[in-house]
N, C-alpha and C positions, 0 to 999 in steps of 0.2 A: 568080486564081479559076478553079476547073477545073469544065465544063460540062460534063454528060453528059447523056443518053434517060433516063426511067426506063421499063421496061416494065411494061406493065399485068398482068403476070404474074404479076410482081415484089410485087405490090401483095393479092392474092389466094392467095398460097403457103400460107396458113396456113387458108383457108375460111373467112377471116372478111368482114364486111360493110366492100367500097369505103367507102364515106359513111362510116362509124366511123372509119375508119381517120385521114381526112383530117381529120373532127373532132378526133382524138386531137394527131395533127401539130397544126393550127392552136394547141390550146391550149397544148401545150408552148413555140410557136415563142410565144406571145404574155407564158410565165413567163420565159422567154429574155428578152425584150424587157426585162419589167418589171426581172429582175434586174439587168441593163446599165443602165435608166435610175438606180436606185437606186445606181450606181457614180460616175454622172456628175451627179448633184445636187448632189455635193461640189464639186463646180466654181462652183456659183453664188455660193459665201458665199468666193472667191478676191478677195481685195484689191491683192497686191502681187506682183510677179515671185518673191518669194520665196518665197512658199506654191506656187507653181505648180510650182516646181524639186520638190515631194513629192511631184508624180502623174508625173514624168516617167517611170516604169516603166508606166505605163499602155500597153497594146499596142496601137492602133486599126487596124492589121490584123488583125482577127477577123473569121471569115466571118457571112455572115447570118444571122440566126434561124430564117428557114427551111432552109434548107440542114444547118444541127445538128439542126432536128427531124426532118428526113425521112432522116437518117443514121442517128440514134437506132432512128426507127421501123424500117427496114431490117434494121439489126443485132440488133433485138429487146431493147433496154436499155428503152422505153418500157412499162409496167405500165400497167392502168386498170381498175375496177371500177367495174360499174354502182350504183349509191346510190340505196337507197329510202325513200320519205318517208312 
């Protein structure tokens, strides 16, 4: 797993509003989540060694949900429009 600083710089480059930002992060890291558990539900309905041998491609080294979103957000791959009701 590889640690680094973020700078609060870093975070501001663009003139947009901290607080949004982090919002934006949380809820990608939280669709991150969702999509992962919806990977591993299929584990529940597992009966026998044999079914199990068909998720052995499963990678469980993958980094955290936060650490993808706040990559994302960094690199500028994360989109979001505000929605009016």
């Amino acid at each position: 797993m590889k640690i680094s600083g973020v700078s609060i710089s870093s975070l501001f480059s663009d003139n947009e509003d901290l607080y949004e930002k982090i919002v934006v992060a949380a809820r990608r890291q939280r669709q991150i989540i969702e999509l992962r558990s919806i990977q591993l539900e299929a584990f529940q309905d597992i009966e026998d060694t044999e079914q199990l041998d068909e998720f052995d491609d499963i990678d469980h080294n993958i980094e955290k949900p936060l650490i993808v979103a706040m990559e994302e957000l960094f690199s500028n791959e994360l989109d979001w429009e505000y929605v009016t009701e």
